[in-house]
C-alpha positions as CSV (number, residue, x, y, z in Angstrom):
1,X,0.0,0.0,0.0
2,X,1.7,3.7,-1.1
3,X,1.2,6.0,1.8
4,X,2.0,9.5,1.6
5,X,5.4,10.6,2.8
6,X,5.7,12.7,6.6
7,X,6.2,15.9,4.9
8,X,3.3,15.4,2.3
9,X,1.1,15.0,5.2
10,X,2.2,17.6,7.5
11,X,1.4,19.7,4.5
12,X,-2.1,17.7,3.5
13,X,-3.3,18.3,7.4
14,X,-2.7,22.1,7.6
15,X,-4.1,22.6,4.3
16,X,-7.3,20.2,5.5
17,X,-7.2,22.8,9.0
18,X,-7.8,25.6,6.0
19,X,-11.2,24.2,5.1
20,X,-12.7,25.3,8.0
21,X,-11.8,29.1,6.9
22,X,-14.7,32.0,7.1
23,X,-13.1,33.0,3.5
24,X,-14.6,31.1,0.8
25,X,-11.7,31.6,-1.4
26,X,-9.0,30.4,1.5
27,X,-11.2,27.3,1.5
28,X,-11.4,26.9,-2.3
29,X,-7.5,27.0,-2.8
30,X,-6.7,24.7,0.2
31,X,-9.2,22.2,-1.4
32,X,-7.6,22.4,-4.2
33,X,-4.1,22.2,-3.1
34,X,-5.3,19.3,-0.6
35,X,-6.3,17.6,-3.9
36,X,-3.5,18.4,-6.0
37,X,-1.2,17.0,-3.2
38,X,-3.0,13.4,-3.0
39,X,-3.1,13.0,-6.8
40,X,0.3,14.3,-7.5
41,X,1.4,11.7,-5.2
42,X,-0.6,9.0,-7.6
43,X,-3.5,7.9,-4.6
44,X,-7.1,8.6,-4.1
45,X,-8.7,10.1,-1.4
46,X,-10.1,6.8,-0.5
47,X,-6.5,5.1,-0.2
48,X,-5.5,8.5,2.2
49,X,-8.9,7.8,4.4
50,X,-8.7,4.1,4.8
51,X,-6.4,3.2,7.8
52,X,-3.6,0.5,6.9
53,X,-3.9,-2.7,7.8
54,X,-2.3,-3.7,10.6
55,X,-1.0,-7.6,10.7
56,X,1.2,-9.2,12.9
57,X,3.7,-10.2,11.3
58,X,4.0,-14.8,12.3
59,X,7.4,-15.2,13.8
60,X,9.4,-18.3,11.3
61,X,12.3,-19.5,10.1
62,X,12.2,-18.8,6.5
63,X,9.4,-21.2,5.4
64,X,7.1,-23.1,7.8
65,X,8.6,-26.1,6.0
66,X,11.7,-25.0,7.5
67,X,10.0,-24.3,10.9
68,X,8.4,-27.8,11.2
69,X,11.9,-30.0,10.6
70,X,13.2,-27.4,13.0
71,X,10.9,-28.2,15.5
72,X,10.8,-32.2,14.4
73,X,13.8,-32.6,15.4
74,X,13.6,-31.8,18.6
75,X,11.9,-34.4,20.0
76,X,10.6,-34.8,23.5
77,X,10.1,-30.8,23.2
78,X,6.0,-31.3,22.3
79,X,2.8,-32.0,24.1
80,X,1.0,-35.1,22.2
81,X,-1.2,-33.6,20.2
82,X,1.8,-31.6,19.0
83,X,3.1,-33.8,17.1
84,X,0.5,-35.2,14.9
85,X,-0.3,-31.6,13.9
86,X,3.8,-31.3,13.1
87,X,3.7,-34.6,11.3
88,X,0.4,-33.3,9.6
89,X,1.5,-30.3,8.5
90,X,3.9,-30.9,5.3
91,X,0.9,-32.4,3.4
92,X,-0.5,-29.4,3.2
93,X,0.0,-26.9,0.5
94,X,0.1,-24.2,1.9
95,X,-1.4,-23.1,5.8
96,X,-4.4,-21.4,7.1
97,X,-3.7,-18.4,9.3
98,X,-4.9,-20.4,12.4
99,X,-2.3,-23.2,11.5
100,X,0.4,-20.5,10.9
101,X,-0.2,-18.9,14.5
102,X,-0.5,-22.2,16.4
103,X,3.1,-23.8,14.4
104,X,4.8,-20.3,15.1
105,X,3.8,-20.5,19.2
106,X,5.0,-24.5,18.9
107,X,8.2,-23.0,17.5
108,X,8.6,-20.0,19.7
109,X,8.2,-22.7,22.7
110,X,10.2,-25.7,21.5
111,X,13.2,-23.8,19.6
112,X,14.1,-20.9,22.2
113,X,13.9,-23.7,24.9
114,X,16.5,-25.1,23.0
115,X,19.0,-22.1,23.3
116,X,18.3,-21.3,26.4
C-alpha cells in the first residue's frame, strides 16, 4: 500500500485545518491544493482515508517447511497432540492463518527452549 510521505502530510493536514476558513476563497484554494497533493502523489482520497492494515507479522524461520523440521527434530520438546499436527503439516499446501499462529507459538516454545 503507497502511503504518503511525513512531509506530504504535515502539509495535506494544515491545508485540511484551511477548510474550515470564514473565506470562501481560503477554502477553495486549500481544497484544491489538498487535492493536488493526493493526486500528484498517484493515490485517491479513499486510499489517504482508509487506515492500513495492521497484521502481525507470524514469527518463522524462513518457510514453515523449514519451521516444522526445526521443531521435528527436537523431539521430547511437544505435548502429544503436537506432534501429529507437526507430522500433519507438510501435506499441506500451503497453511491457514490459524495453522500459521499455532506452528509459530510450537516454535517459539520448542526452539528458544533449545538455546536457552
Amino acid at each position: 500500500m503507497t502511503v504518503l510521505p511525513a512531509t506530504s502530510r504535515t502539509k495535506l493536514a494544515k491545508l485540511l485545518g484551511m477548510l474550515g476558513s470564514d473565506h470562501p476563497g481560503e477554502r477553495d484554494v486549500a481544497a484544491l491544493a489538498a487535492h493536488r497533493l493526493v493526486t500528484q502523489a498517484g493515490l485517491a482520497w479513499r486510499q489517504v482515508v482508509t487506515p492500513a492494515a495492521v497484521e502481525k507479522p507470524l514469527p518463522e524461520l524462513g518457510t514453515w517447511r523449514t519451521t516444522v523440521k526445526e521443531c521435528l527434530a527436537r523431539p521430547g520438546s511437544w505435548r502429544p497432540w503436537e506432534v501429529k499436527f507437526l507430522h500433519d503439516l507438510p501435506g499441506f499446501r500451503r497453511l491457514s492463518v490459524k495453522q500459521r499462529y499455532v506452528l509459530s507459538e510450537i516454535a517459539d516454545r520448542v526452539l528458544k527452549r533449545e538455546a536457552t
